[in-house]
LODREN-759337 format. One record per residue (C-alpha): residue number from 1; residue in one letter; x, y, z. Coordinates in steps of 0.05 Angstrom, whole numbers, m for minus. Example, Ala and Ser with C-alpha at 12.3 -4.5 7.8 and 13.67 -1.06 7.14 Angstrom:
<nodes>
pos,code,x,y,z
1,A,246,m90,156 $
2,S,273,m21,143 $
</nodes>
This chain:
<nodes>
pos,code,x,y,z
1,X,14,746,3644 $
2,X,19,673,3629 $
3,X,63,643,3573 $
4,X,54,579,3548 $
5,X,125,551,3505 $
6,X,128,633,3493 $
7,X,55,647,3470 $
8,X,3,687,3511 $
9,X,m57,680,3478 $
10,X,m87,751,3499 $
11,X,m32,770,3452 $
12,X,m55,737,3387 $
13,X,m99,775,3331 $
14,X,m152,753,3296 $
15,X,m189,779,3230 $
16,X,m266,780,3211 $
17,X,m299,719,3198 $
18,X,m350,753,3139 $
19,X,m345,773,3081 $
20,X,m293,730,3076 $
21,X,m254,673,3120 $
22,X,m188,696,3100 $
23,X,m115,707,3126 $
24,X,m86,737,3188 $
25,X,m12,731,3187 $
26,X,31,774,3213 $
27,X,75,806,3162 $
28,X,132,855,3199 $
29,X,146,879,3260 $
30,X,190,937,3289 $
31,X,216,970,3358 $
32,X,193,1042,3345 $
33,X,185,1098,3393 $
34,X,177,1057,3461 $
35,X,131,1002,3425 $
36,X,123,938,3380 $
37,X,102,963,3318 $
38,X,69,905,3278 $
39,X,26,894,3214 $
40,X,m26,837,3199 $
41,X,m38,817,3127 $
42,X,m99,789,3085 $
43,X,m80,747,3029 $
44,X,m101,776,2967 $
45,X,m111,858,2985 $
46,X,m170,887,3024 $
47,X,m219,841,2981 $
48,X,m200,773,3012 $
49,X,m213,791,3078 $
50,X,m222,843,3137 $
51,X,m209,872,3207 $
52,X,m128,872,3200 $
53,X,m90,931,3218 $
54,X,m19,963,3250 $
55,X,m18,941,3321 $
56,X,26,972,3377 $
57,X,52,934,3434 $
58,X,83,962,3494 $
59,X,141,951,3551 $
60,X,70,919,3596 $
61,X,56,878,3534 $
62,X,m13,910,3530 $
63,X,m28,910,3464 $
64,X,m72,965,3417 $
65,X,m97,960,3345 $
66,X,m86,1030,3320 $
67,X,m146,1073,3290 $
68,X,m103,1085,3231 $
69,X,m100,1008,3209 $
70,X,m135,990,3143 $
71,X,m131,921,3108 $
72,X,m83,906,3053 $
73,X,m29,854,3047 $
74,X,37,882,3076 $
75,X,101,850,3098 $
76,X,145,911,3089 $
77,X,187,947,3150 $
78,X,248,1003,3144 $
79,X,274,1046,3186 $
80,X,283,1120,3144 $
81,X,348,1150,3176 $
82,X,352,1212,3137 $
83,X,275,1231,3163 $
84,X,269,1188,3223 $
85,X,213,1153,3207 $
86,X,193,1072,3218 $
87,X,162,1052,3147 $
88,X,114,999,3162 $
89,X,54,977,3108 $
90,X,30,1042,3083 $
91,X,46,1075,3143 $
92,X,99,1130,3163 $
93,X,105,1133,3236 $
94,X,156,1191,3271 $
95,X,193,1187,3339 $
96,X,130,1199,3384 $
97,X,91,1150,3351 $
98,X,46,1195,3305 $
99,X,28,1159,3241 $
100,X,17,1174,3174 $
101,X,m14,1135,3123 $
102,X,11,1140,3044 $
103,X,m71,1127,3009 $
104,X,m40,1112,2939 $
105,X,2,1059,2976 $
106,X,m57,1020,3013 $
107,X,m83,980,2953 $
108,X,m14,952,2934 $
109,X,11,890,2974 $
110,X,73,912,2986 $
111,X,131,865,3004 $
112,X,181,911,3019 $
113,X,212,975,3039 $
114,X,286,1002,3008 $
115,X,326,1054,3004 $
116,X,323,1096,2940 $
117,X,375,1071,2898 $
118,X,394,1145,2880 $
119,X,361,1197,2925 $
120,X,373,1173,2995 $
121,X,342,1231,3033 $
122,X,269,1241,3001 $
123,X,251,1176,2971 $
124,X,239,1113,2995 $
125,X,219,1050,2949 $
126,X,172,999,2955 $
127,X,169,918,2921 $
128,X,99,909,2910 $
129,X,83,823,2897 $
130,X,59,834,2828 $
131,X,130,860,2805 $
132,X,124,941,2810 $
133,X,180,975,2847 $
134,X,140,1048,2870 $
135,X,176,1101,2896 $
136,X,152,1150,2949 $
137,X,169,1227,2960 $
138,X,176,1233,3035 $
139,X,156,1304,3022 $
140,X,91,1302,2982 $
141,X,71,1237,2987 $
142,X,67,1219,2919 $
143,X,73,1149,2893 $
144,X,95,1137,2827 $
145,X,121,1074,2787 $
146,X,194,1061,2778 $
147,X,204,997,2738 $
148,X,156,939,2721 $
149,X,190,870,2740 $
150,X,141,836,2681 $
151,X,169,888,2630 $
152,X,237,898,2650 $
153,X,257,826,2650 $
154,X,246,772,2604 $
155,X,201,722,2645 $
156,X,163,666,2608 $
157,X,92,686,2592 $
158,X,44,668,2636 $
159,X,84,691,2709 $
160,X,50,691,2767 $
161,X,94,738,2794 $
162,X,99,727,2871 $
163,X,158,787,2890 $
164,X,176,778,2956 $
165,X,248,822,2970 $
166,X,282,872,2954 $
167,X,346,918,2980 $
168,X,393,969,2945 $
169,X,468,982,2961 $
170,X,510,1017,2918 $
171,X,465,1044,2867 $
172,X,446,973,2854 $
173,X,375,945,2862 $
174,X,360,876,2878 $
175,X,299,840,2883 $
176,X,274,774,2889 $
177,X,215,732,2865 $
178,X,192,677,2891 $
179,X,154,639,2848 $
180,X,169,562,2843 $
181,X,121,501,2839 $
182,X,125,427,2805 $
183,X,151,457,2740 $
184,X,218,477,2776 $
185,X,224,414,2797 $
186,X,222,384,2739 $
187,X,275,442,2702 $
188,X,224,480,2669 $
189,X,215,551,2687 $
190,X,156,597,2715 $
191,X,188,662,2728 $
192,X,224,656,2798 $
193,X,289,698,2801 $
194,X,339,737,2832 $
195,X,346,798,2787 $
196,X,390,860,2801 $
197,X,389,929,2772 $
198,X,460,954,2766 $
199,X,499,1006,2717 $
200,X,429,1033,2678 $
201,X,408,963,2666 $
202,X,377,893,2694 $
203,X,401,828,2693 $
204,X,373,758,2717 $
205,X,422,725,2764 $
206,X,383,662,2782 $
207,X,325,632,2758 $
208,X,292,598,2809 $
209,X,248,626,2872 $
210,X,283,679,2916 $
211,X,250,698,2991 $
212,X,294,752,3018 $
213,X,361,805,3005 $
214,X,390,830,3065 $
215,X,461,868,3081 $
216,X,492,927,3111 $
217,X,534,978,3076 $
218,X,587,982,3126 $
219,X,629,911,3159 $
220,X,653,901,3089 $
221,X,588,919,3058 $
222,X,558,833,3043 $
223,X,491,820,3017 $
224,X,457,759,3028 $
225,X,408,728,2983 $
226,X,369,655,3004 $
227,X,324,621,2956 $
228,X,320,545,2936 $
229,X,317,494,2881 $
230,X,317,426,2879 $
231,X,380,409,2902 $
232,X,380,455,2966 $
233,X,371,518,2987 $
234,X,403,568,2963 $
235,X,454,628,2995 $
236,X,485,675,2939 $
237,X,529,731,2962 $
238,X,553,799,2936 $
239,X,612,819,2961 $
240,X,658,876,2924 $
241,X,624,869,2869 $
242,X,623,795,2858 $
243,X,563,748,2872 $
244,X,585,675,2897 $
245,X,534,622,2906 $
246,X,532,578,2964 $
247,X,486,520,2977 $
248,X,452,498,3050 $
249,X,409,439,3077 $
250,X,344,444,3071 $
251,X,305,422,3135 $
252,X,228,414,3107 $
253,X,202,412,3049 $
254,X,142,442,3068 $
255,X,173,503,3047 $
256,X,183,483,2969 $
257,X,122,516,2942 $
258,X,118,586,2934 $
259,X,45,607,2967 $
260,X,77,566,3025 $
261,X,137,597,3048 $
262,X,100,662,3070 $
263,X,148,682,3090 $
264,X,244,668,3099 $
265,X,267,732,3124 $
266,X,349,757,3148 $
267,X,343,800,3200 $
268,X,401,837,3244 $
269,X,386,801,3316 $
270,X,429,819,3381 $
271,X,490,873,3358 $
272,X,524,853,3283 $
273,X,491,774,3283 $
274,X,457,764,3227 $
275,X,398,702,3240 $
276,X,385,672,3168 $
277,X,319,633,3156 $
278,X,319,586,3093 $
279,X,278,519,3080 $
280,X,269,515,3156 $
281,X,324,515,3195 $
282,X,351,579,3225 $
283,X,431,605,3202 $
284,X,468,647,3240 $
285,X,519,695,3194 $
286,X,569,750,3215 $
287,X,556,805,3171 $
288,X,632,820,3157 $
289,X,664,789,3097 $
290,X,746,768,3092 $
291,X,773,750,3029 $
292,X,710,759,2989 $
293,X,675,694,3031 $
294,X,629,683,3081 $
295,X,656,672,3146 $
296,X,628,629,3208 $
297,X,557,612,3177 $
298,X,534,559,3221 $
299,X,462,521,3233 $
300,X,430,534,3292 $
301,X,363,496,3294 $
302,X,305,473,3256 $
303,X,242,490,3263 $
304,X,161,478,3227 $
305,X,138,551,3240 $
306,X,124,601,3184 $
307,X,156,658,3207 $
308,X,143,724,3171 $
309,X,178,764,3212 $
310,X,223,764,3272 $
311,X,261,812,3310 $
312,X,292,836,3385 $
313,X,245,883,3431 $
314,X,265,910,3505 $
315,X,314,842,3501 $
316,X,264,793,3474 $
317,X,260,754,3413 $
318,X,196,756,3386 $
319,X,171,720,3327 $
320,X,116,738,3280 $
321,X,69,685,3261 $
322,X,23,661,3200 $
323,X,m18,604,3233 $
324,X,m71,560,3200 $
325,X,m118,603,3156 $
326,X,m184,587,3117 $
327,X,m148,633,3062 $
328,X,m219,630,3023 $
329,X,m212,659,2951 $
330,X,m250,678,2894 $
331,X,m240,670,2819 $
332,X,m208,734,2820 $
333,X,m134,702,2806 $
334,X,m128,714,2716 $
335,X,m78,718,2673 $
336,X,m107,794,2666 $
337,X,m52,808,2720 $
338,X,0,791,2674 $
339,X,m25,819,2607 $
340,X,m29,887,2649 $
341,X,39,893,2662 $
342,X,38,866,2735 $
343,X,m26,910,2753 $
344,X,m74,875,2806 $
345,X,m125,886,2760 $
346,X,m168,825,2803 $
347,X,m228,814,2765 $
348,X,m309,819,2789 $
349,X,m321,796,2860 $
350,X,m361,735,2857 $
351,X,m389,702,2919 $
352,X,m420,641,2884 $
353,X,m345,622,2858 $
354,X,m308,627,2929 $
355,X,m269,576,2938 $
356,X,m261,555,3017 $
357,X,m190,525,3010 $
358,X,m183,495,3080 $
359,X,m261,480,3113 $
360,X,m228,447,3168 $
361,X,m202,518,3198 $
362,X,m239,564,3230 $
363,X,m229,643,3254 $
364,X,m166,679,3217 $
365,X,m114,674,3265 $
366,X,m41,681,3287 $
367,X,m1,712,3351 $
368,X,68,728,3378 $
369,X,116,685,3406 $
370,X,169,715,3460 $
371,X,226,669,3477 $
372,X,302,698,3488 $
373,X,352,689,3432 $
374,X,393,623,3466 $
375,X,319,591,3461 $
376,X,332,582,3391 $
377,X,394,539,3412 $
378,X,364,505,3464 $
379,X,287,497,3456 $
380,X,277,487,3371 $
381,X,299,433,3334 $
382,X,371,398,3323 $
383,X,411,423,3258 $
384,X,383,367,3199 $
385,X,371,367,3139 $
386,X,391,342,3062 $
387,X,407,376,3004 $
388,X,462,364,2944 $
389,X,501,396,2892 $
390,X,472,356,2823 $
391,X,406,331,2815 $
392,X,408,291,2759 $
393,X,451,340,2720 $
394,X,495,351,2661 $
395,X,563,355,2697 $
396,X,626,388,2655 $
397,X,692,343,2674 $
398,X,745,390,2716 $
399,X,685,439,2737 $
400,X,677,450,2813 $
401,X,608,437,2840 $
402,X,583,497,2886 $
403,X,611,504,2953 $
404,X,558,454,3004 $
405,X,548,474,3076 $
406,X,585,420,3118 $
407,X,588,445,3195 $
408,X,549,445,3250 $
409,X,514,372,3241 $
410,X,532,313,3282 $
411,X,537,260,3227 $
412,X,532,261,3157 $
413,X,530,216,3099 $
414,X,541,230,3023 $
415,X,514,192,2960 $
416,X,543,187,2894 $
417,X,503,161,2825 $
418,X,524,163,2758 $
419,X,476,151,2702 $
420,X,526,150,2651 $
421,X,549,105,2598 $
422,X,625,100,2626 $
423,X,658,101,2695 $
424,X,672,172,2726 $
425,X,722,191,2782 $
426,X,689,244,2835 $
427,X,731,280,2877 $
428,X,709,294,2941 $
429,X,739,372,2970 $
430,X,738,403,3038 $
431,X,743,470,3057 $
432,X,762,466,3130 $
433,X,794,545,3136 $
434,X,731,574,3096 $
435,X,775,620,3049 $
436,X,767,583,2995 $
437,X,830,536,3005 $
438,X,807,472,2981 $
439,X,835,402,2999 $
440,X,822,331,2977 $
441,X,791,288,3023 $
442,X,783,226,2969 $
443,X,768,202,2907 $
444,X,710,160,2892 $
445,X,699,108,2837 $
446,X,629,102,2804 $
447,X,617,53,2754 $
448,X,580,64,2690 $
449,X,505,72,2707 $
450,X,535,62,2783 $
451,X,521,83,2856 $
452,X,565,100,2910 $
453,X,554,118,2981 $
454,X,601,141,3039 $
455,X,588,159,3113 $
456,X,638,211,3140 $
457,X,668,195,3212 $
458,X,620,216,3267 $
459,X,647,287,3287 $
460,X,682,298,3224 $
461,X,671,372,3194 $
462,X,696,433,3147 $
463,X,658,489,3132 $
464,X,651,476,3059 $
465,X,647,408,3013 $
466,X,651,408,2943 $
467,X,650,345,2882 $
468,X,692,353,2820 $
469,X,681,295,2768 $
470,X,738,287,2728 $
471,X,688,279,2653 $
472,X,628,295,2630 $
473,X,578,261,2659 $
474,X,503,250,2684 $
475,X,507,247,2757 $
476,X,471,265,2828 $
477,X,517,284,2895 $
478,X,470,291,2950 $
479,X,491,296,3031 $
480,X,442,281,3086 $
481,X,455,303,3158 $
482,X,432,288,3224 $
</nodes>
């Protein structure tokens, strides 16, 4: 079998061209009792499209749709431990590959797949992208609602809500949403968030989109979060209890809005090596946490793929993809959704208002990509990117900016503004351990209403950079790399 920069096209999967021209993404993908286990997604539920399914793929890359496939939206994988049993869409699949399907499941688009925060061995819960978190007996079969993101948290009215993660450790449950367009920008608010449930309650940690929570509950038990605003993308942490935000590069912006970032996943890749995707450019992490911090978190390479999934099988890296789609809708998108307490309550089918979003693409469409795990080294993109700490913001004199990303790029330049009526000093910190111990690398003077830039010496590096301004000010402290 012939691969072409790691793409065979006998391997790629298509959907139906009628009723609708829709999506065909591929939305998770698991090793699972000798086989690929895989699921391809429609946009909008079974009404925006047809003929996706659960695939199988085995060790002579021959590759099956499975008669138990059925269209939906679905970008959810777990692996059960107490019942053995590979979670995948609706499905429930056991060691020898039989498969189960959960019917009160398959109109839901479900996002992802947790643990139950408090029964570990017969429940399982689900994020659904309207905001429900459903919870499934492993015994019966029966699906019932948990919480309501649009009730339990105070979003503004109107949310589109757009839930995209969610994990539990510790009792906790946390869940992301990812919705984000010109209004963030701009500091208003639609509704994106990192939220956790924790102690009988929720809270709202960020408010701005949120792709994916990831961690493991042993190596010192971190969870990773990655989301974005303005500034940069965003990594927030949990880590004995605490959260600490971190903030990254981004390497496109063709990742900013939130239809278009289908979808930033953290996924487990070779033995304890975490491979982080955010604003595209891939991260690798160890898992294990000293001191409370992060340690090691280093670029490895850009890249312009959507990638909803990714993962290791029988030694290869394969990717998931989400290539061009027609992605043809209907009118069916009301603010009904929201005034039903995040119920896909979709409206009247209505062929006269379809809406054919891109007429310049053709068959839904998308396949697999097989490379080995150096490739993304040596065959994607250089580590670049931009990103800063203020944007224009209200900065308090004496307070530390959040910790920026520093190593791994080549060179790297930083720029200073100050849109204030008086001079401010802006001290420029390293940290070059990556515990926290912060050092001064200089202090920069920028006038009243001023500018400053300064190029770092080629090869110079810490892990961490940080700005303190030493008053109150109005002021921007952005980095670009290359």
């Amino acid at each position: 079998m012939t691969f072409i920069s790691g793409i065979n096209p006998k391997l790629g999967v298509t959907a139906e061209i009628a009723p609708l021209r829709g999506e065909c993404g591929i939305g998770a993908m698991m090793p699972w009792a000798g086989k690929l286990w895989f699921v391809t997604f429609v946009g909008h539920t079974g009404r925006s499209g047809a003929g996706t399914g659960l695939y199988t793929l085995d060790e002579n890359l021959s590759m099956e749709k499975h008669p138990a496939s059925v269209v939906g939206t679905y970008a959810n994988r777990w692996i059960h431990s107490a019942t053995d049993q590979l979670v995948i869409g609706p499905h429930l699949v056991d060691p020898n590959g039989n498969v189960r399907t959960v019917p009160d499941l398959i109109p839901h688009r479900l996002t992802a797949t947790m643990d139950h925060h408090e029964d570990l061995v017969n429940k399982i819960s689900y994020v659904t992208m309207e905001g429900l978190i459903l919870e499934l007996d492993l015994r019966t079969l029966e699906v019932r609602t948990a919480f309501n993101m649009l009730r339990e948290l105070d979003l503004p009215p109107g949310t589109q809500p757009h839930f995209k993660a969610g994990f539990t450790t510790n009792g906790r449950i946390i869940v992301g949403n990812n919705t984000y367009d010109e209004r963030d920008h701009k500091g208003e608010w639609t509704g994106g968030i990192l939220a956790e449930y924790h102690e009988g309650k929720w809270s709202i940690l960020e408010k701005t989109g949120f792709m994916e929570v990831f961690g493991r509950r042993n190596l010192g038990g971190t969870t990773f979060a990655i989301g974005w605003d303005r500034r940069s993308a965003i990594l927030r942490t949990l880590i004995d209890g605490q959260w600490t935000r971190y903030r990254l590069p981004k390497a496109s912006s063709g990742y900013e809005y939130y239809w278009s970032l289908e979808w930033t996943r953290i996924r487990e890749m070779e033995h304890e090596r975490y491979i982080i995707d955010a604003s595209g450019m891939f991260y690798e992490v160890s898992p294990v946490s000293y001191e409370g911090r992060v340690w090691g978190l280093r670029p490895v390479s850009t890249h312009l793929r959507v990638v909803p999934d990714f993962t290791i099988y029988r030694g290869m890296l394969v990717m998931g993809g989400n290539q061009v789609s027609p992605n043809m809708e209907l009118d069916w998108w009301r603010s009904d959704r929201t005034e039903n307490e995040g119920k896909d309550t979709g409206g009247t089918l209505d062929l006269n208002a379809r809406m054919d979003n891109n007429p310049l693409a053709g068959e839904p469409q998308t396949g697999l990509w097989f490379g080995a795990m150096d490739d993304l080294w040596t065959k994607f993109g250089k580590p670049k990117g931009w990103g800063g700490v203020w944007w224009e913001d209200a900065v308090k004199g004496g307070e530390p900016s959040d910790p920026f990303l520093m190593t791994g790029f080549e060179r790297k330049s930083m720029h200073l503004s100050n849109s204030s009526d008086h001079p401010v000093s802006i001290r420029v910190e390293i940290d070059f351990l990556g515990n926290g111990s912060w050092k001064t690398y200089d202090v920069i003077e920028v006038a009243a209403g001023g500018y400053a830039a300064h190029a770092f010496p080629e090869g110079f590096s810490a892990h961490w950079i940080r700005l303190v301004a030493d008053k109150d000010c109005i002021a921007s402290g952005y980095f670009h790399y290359t």
